[in-house]
DSSP file (Angstrom, degrees, kcal/mol; ACC not computed):
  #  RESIDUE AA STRUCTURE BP1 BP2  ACC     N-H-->O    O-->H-N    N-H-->O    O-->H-N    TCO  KAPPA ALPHA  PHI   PSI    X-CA   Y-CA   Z-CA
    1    1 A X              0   0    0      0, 0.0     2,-0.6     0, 0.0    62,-0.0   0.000 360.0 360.0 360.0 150.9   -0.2    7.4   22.2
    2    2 A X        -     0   0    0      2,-0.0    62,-0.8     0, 0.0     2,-0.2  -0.863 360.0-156.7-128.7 144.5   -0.1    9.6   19.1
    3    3 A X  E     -A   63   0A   0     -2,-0.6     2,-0.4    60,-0.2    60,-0.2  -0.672  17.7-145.9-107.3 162.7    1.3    8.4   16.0
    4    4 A X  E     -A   62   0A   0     58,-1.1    58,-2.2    -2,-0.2     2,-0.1  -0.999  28.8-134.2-123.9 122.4    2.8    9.8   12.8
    5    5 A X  E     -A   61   0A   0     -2,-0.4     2,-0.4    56,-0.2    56,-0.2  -0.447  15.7-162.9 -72.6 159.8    2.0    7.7    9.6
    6    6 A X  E     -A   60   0A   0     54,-1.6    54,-1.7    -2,-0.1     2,-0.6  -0.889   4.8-171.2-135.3  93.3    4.7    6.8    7.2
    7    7 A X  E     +A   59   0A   0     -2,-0.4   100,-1.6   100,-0.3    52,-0.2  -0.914   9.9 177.1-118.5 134.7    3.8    5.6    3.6
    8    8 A X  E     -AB  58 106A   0     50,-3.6    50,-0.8    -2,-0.6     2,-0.3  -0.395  13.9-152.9-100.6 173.7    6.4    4.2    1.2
    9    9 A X  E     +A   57   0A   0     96,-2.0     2,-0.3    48,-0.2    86,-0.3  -0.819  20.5 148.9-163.2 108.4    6.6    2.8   -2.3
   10   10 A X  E     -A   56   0A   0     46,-1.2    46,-1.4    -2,-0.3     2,-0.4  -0.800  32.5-115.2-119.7 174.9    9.0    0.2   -4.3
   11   11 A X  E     -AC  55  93A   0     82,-2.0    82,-2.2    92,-0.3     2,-0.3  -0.909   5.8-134.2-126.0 167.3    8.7   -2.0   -6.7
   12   12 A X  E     - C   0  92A   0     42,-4.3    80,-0.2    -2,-0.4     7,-0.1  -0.817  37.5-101.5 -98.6 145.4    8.9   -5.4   -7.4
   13   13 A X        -     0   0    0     78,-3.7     2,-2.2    -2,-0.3     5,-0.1  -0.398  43.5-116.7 -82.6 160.3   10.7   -7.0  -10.5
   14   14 A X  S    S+     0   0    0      4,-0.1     2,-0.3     1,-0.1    -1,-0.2  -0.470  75.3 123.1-102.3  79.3    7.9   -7.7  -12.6
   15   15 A X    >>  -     0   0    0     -2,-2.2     4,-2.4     1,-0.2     3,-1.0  -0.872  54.2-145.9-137.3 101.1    8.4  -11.7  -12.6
   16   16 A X  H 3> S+     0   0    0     -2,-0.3     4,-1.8     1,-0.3    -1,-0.2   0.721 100.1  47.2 -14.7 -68.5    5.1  -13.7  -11.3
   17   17 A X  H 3> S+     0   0    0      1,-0.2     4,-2.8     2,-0.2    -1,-0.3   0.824 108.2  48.6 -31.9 -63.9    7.2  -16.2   -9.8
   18   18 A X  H <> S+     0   0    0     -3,-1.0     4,-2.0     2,-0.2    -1,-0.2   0.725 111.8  52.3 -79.9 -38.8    9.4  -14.0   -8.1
   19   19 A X  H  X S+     0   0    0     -4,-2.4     4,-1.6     2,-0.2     5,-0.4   0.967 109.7  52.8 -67.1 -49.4    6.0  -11.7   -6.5
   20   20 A X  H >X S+     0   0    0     -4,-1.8     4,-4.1     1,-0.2     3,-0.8   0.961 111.7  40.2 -64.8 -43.8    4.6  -14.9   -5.2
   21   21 A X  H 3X S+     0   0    0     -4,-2.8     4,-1.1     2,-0.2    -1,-0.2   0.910 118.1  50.6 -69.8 -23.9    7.8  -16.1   -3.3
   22   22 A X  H 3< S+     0   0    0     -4,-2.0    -2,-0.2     1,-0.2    -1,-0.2   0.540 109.0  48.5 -61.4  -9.7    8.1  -12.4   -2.3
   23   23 A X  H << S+     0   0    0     -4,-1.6    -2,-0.2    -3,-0.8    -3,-0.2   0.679 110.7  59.4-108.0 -49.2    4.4  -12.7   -1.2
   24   24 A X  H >< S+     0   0    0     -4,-4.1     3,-1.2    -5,-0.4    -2,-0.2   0.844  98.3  56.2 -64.6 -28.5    5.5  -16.2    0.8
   25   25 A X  T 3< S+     0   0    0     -4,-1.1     5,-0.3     1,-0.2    -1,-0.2   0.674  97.5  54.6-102.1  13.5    7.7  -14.8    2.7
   26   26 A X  T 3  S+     0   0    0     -3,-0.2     2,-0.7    -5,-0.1    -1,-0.2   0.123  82.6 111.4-113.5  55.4    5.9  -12.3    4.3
   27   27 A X  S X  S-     0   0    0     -3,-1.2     3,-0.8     1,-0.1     4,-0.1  -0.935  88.1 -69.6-123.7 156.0    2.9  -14.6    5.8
   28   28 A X  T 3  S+     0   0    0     -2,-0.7    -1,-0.1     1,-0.2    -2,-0.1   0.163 120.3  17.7 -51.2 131.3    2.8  -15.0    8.7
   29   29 A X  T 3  S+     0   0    0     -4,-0.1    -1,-0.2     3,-0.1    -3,-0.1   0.593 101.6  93.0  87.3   8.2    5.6  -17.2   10.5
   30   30 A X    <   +     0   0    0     -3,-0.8     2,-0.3    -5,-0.3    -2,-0.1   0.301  64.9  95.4-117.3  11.7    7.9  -16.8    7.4
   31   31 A X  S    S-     0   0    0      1,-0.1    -2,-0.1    -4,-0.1    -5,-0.1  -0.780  90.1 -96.1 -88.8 140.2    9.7  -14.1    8.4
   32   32 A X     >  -     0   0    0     -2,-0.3     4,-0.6     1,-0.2    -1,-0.1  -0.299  33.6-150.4 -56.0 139.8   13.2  -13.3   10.3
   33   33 A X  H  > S+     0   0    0      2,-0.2     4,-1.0     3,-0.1    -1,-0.2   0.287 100.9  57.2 -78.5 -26.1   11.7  -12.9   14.1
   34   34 A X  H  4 S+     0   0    0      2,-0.1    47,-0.2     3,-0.1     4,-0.1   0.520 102.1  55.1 -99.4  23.6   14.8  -10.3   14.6
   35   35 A X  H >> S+     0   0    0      2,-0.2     4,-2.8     3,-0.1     3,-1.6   0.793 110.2  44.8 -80.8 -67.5   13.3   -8.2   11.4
   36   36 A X  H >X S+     0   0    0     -4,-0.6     4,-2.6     1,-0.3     3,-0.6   0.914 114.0  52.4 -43.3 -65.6    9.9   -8.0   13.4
   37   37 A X  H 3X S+     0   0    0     -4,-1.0     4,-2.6     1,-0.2    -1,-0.3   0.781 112.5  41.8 -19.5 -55.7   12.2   -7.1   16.6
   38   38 A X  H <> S+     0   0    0     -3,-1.6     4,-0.8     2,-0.2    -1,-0.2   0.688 112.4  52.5-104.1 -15.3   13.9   -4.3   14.8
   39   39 A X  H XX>S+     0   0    0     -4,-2.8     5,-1.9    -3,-0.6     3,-0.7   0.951 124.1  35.9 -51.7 -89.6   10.3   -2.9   12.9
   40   40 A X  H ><5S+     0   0    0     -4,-2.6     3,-0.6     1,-0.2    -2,-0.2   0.817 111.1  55.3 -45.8 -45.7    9.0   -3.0   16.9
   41   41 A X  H 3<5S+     0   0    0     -4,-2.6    -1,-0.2    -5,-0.4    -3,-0.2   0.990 104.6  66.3 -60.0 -53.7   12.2   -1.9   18.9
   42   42 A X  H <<5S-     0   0    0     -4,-0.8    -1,-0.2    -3,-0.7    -2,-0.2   0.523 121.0 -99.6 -49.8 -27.9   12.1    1.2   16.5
   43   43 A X  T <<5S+     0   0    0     -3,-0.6    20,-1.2    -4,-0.5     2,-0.4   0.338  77.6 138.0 129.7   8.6    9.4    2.7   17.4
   44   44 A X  E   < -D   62   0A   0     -5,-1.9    -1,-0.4    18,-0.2    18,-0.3  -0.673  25.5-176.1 -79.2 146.0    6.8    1.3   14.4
   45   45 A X  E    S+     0   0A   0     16,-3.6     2,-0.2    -2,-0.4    17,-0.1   0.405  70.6  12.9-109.5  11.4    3.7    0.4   16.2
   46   46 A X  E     +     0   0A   0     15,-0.5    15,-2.0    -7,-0.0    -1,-0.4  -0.669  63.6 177.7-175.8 138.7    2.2   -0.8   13.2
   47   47 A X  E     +D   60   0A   0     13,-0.2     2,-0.5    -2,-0.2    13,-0.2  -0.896   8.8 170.2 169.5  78.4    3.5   -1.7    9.5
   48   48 A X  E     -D   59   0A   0     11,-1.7    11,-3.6    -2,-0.3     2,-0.4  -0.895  14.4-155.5-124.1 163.3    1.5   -3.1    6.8
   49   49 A X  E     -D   58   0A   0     -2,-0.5     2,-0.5     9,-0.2     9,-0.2  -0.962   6.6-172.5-121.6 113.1    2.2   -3.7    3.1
   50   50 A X  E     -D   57   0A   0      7,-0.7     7,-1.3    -2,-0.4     2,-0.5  -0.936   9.4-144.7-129.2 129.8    0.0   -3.9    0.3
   51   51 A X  E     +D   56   0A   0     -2,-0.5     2,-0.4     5,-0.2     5,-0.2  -0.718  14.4 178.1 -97.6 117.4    0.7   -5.0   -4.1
   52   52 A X  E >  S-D   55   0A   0      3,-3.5     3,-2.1    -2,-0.5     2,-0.1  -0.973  75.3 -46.6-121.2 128.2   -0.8   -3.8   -7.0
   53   53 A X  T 3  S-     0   0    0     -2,-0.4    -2,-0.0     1,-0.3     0, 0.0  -0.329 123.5 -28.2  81.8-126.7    0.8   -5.5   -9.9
   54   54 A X  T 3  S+     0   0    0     -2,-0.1   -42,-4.3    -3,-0.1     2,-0.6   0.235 114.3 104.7-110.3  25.4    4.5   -5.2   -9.0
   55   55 A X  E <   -AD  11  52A   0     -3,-2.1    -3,-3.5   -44,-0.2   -44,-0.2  -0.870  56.4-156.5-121.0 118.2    4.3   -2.0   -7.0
   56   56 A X  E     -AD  10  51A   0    -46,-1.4   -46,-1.2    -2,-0.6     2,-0.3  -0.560   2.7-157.9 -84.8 154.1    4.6   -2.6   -3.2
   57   57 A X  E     -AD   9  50A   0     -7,-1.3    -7,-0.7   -48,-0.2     2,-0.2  -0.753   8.4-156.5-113.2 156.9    2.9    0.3   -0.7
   58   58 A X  E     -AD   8  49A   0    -50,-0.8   -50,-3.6    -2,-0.3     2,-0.4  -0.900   8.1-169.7-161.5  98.4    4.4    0.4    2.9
   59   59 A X  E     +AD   7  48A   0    -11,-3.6   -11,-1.7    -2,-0.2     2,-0.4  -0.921   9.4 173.9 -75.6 127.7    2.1    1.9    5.8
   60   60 A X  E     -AD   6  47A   0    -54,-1.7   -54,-1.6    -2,-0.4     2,-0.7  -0.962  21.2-163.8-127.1 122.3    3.7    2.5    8.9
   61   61 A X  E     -A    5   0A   0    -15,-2.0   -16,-3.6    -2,-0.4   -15,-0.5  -0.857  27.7-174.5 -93.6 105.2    2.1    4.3   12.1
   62   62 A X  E     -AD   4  44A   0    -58,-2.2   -58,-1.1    -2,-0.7     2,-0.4  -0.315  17.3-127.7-108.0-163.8    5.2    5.1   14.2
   63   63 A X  E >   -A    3   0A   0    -20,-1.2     3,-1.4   -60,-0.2   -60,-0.2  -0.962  44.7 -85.1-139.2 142.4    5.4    6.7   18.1
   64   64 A X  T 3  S+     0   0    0    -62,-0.8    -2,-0.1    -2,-0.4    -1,-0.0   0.567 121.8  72.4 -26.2 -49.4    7.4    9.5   18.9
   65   65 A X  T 3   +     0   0    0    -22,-0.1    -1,-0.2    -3,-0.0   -21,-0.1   0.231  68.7 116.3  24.4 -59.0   10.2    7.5   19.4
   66   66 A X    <   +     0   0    0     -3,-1.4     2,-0.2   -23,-0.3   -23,-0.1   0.171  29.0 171.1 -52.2 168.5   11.0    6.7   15.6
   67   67 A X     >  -     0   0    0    -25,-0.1     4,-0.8    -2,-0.0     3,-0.0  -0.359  18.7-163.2-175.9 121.3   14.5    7.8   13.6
   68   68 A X  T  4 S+     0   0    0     -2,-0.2     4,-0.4     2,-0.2     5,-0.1   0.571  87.4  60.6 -89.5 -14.9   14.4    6.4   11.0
   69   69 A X  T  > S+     0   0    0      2,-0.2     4,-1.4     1,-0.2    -1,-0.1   0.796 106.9  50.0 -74.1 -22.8   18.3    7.2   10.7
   70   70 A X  H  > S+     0   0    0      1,-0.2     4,-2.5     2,-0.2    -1,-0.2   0.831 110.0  52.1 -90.6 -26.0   19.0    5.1   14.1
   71   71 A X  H  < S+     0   0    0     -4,-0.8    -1,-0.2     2,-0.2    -2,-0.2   0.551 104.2  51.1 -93.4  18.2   17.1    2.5   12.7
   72   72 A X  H >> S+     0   0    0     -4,-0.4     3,-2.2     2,-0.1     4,-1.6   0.876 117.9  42.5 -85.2 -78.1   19.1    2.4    9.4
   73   73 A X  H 3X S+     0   0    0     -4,-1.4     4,-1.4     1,-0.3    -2,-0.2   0.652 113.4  50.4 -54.3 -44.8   22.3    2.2   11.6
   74   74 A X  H 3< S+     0   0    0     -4,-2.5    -1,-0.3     2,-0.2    -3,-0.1   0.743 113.0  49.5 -53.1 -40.7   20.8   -0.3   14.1
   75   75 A X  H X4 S+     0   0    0     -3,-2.2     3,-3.3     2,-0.2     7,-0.7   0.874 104.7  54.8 -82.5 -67.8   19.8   -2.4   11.1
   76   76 A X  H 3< S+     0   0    0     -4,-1.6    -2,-0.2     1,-0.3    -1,-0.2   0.898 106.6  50.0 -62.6 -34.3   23.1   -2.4    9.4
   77   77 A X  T 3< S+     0   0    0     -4,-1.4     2,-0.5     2,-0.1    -1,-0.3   0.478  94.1  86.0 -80.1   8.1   25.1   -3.9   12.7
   78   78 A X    <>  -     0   0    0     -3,-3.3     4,-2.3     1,-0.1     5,-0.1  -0.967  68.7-158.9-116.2 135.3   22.5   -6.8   13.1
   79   79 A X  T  4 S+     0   0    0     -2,-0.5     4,-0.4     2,-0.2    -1,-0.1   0.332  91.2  56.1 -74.1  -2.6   23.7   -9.6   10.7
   80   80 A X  T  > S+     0   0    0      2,-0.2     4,-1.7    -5,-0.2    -1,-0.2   0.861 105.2  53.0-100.7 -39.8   20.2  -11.2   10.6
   81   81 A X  H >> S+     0   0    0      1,-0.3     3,-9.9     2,-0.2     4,-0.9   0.951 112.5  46.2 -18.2-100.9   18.6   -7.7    9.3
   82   82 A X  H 3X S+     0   0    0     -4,-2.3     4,-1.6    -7,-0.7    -1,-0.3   0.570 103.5  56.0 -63.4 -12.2   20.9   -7.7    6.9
   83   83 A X  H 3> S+     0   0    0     -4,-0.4     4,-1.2     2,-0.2    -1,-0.3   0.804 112.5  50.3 -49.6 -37.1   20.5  -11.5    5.8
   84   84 A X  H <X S+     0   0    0     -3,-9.9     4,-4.2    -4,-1.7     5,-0.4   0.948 107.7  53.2 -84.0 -47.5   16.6  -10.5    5.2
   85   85 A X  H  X S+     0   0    0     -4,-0.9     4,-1.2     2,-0.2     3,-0.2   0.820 109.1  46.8 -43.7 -58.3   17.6   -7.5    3.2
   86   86 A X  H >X S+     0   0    0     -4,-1.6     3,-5.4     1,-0.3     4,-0.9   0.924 110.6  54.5 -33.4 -83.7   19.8   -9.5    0.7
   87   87 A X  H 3< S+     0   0    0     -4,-1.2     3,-0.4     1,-0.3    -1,-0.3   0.819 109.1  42.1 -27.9 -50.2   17.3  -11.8    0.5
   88   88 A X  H >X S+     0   0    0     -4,-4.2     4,-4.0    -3,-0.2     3,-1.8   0.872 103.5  73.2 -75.3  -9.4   14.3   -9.1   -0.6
   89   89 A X  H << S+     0   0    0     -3,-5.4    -2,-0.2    -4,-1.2    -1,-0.2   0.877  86.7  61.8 -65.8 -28.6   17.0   -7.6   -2.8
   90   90 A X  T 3< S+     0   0    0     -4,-0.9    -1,-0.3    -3,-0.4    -2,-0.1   0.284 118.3  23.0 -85.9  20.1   16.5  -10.6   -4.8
   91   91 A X  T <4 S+     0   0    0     -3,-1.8   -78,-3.7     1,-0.3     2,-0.4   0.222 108.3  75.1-138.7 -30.2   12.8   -9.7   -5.6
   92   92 A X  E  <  -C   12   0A   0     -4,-4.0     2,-0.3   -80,-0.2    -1,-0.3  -0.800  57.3-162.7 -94.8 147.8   12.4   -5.6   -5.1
   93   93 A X  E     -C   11   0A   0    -82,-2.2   -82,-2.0    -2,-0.4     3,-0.1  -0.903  34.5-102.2-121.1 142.7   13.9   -3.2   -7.8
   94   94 A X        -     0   0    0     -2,-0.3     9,-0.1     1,-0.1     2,-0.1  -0.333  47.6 -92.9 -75.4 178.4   14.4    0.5   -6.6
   95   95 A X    >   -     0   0    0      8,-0.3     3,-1.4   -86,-0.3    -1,-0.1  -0.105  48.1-106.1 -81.7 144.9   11.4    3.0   -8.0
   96   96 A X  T 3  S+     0   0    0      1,-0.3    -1,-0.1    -3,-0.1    -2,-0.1   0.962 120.8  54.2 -44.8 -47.7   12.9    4.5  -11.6
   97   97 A X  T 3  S+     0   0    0      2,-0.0    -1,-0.3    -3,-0.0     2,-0.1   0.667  85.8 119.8 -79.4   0.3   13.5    7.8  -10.0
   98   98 A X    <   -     0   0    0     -3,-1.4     2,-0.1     4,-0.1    -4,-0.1  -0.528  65.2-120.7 -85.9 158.9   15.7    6.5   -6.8
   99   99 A X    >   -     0   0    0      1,-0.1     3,-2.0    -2,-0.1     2,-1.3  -0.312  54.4 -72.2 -66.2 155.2   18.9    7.5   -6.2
  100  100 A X  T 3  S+     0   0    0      1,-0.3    -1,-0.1    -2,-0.1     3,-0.1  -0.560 127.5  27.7 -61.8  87.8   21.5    4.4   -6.2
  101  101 A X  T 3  S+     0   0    0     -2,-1.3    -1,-0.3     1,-0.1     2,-0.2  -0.402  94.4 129.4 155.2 -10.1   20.8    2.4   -2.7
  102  102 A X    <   +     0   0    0     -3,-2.0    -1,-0.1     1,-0.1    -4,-0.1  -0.513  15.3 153.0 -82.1 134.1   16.7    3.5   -2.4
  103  103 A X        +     0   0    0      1,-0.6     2,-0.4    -2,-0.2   -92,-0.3   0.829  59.7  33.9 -92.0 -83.4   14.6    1.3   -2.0
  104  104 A X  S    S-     0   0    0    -94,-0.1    -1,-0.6   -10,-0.1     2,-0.3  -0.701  70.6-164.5 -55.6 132.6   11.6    2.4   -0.2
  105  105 A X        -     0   0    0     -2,-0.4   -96,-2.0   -96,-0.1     2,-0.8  -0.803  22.8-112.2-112.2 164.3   10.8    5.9   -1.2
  106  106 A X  B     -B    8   0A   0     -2,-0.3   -98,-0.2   -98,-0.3     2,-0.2  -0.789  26.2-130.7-101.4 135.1    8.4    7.9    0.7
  107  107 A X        -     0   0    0   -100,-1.6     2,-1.1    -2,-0.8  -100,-0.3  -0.295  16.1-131.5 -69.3 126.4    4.8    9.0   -0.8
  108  108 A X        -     0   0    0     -2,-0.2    -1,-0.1     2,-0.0  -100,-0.0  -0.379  17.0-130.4 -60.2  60.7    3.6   12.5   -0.7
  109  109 A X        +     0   0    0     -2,-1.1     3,-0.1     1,-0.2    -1,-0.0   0.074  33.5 163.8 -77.6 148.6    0.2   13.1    0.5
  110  110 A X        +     0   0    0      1,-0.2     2,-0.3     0, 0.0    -1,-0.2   0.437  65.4  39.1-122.7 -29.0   -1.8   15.1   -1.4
  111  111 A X        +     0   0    0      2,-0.0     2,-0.3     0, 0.0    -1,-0.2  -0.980  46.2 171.1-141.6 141.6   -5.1   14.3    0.1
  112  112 A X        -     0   0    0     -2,-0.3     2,-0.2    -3,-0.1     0, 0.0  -0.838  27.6-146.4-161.3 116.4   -6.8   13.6    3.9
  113  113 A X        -     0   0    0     -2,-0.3     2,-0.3     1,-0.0    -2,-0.0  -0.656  36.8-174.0 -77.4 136.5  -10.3   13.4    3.9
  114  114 A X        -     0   0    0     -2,-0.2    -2,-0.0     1,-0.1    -1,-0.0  -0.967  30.6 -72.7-146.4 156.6  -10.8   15.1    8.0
  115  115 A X        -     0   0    0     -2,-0.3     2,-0.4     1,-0.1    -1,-0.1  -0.078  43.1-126.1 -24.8 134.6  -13.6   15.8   10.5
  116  116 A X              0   0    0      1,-0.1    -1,-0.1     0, 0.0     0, 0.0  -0.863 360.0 360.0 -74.6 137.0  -15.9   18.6    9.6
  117  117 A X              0   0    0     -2,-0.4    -1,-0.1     0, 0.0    -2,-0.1   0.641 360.0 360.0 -70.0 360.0  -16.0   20.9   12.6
C-alpha cells in the first residue's frame, strides 16, 4: 500500500497543568473510540503526535484514499468528534500565524535524507 505522509504543527497553551491533562488524554484508552474511528475510516493508516515544550507535531501516513476536506465534513456531522474537539480546544492555541479557525497547520519539508542510487 503506498502512503503519503502528513506533518502538522499547533501549539499548546503554555500552562504545565493544562499539557499534562492534554498528555492524559491521549494514552491509551482515554480517548473518544469514534475519534479513532474517524482518524481510521479516513484513510490515516497511521497518526502519531509528539511535544516539545508547548508545541505539538502531528505525523500522519495516509492511503490513497485520504481528503482531508471529506474528513473535515464527516467530522463536523458526528456529535462525538465534535465533543473531543471542544474539549482539546480547551488546551491547544492556534500557531501565531493561523488564520482564525486553524488549528493544525501543515509543515513544509525542506529536507529527506533518500537512497543513494
Amino acid at each position: 500500500m503506498k502512503t503519503t505522509r502528513h506533518c502538522l504543527a499547533t501549539d499548546l497553551k503554555d500552562n504545565p497543568e493544562l499539557i499534562e491533562k492534554y498528555k492524559h488524554y491521549h494514552q491509551p484508552g482515554n480517548g473518544f473510540p469514534a475519534v479513532a474511528k474517524s482518524i481510521r475510516d479516513a484513510g490515516i493508516v497511521q497518526m502519531e503526535i509528539y511535544l516539545i515544550n508547548n508545541r505539538l507535531f502531528m505525523i500522519m501516513d495516509v492511503d490513497d484514499s485520504f481528503d482531508g476536506a471529506a474528513k473535515a465534513k464527516a467530522d463536523a456531522s458526528c456529535p462525538e468528534v465534535q465533543r473531543w474537539e471542544t474539549l482539546m480546544w480547551q488546551f491547544q492555541q492556534a500557531l501565531p500565524w493561523a488564520k482564525d479557525g486553524e488549528k493544525w497547520l501543515p509543515m513544509e519539508e525542506i529536507f529527506k535524507l533518500t537512497e543513494q542510487p
